[in-house]
C-alpha positions as CSV (number, residue, x, y, z in Angstrom):
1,X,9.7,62.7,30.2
2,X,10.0,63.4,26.9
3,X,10.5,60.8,24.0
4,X,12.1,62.0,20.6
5,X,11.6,60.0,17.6
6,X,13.6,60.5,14.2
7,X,13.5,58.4,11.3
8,X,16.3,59.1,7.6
9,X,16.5,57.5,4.6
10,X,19.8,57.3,3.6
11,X,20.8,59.2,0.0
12,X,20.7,56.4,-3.0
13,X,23.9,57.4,-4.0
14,X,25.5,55.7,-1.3
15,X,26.9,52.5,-2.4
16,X,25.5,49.5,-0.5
17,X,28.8,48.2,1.1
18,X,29.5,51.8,2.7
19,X,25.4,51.9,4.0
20,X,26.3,49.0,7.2
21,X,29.4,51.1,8.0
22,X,27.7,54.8,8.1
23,X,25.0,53.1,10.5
24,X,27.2,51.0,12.9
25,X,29.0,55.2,13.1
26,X,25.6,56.8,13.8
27,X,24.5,54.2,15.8
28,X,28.1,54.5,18.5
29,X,28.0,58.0,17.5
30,X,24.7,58.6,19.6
31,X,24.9,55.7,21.7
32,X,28.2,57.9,23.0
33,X,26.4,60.6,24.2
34,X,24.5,58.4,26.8
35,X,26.3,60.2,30.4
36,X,27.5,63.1,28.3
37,X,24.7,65.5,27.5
38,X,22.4,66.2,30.5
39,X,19.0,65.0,30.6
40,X,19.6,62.0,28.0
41,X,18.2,59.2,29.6
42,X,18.8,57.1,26.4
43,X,18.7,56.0,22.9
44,X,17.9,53.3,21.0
45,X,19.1,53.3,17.5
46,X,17.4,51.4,14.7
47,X,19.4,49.9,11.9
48,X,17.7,47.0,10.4
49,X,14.2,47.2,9.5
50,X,11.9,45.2,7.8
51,X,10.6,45.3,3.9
52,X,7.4,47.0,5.1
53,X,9.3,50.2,6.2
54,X,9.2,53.7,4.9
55,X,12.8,54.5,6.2
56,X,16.3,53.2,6.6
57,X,17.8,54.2,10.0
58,X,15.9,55.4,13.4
59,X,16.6,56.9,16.4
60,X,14.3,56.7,19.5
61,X,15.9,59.2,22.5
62,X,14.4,59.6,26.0
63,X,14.9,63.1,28.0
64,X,14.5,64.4,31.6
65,X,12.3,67.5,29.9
66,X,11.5,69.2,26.8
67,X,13.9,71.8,28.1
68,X,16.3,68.7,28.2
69,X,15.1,68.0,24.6
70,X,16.0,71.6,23.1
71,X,19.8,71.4,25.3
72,X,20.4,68.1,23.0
73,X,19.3,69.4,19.9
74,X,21.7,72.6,20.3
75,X,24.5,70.4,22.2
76,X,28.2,70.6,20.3
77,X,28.3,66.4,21.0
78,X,25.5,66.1,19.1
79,X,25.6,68.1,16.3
80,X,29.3,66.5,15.8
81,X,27.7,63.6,15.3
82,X,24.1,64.9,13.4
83,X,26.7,66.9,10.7
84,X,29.2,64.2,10.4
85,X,27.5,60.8,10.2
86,X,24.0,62.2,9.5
87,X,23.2,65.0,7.7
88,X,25.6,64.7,4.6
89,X,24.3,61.1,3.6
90,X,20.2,61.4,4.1
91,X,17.8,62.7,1.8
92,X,14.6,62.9,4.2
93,X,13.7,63.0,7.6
94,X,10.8,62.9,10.2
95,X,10.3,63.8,13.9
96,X,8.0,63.4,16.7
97,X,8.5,64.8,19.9
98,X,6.1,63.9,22.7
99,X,5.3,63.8,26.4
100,X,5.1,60.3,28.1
101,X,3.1,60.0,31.1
C-alpha cells in the first residue's frame, strides 16, 4: 500500500467568502473518484486546520501500489479535478509519497 500525502496553500488573492466554496469543490471533487480510478482505496480531504498549521487544504490518498499511485497522478478524472479546483487557486504545494507496511 501506498499512502500519498499533499498539502496547498490557497493564493491570497482569493477573497475569503469564495475560499469555503473552492474547498467543499476539491474536497467532492476527489472524494468522487473513490470506485472510479483503479487502485484508490481512499481519500481523506483536509479542510479546516488549526492556527498552528503551515497550509490551508490537505489531501491524504491510499493506493493498491506505487504503480496505482503513478495511474492516478496521470488519470483524466483527476487531473479534471487537480487543473480545475486545484492548480489555478494555490501558490505552494508539498508531497510525500510512501510505503505502509
Amino acid at each position: 500500500m501506498v499512502r500519498h500525502i499533499v498539502m496547498w496553500k490557497l493564493k491570497e488573492s482569493i477573497p475569503e467568502h469564495e475560499k469555503e466554496d473552492l474547498k467543499e469543490n476539491v474536497k467532492s471533487g476527489f472524494s468522487g473518484l473513490i470506485g472510479k480510478i483503479p487502485g484508490l482505496l481512499e481519500a481523506v480531504f483536509i479542510d479546516k486546520p488549526i492556527s498552528s498549521s503551515t497550509h490551508d487544504m490537505a489531501l491524504i490518498t491510499l493506493f493498491e501500489s506505487e504503480e496505482a499511485l503513478y495511474g492516478y497522478k496521470e488519470n483524466p478524472l483527476h487531473l479534471r479535478v487537480a487543473n480545475t479546483f486545484v492548480r489555478p487557486n494555490v501558490y505552494e504545494r508539498s508531497c510525500m509519497d510512501y510505503e505502509e507496511e
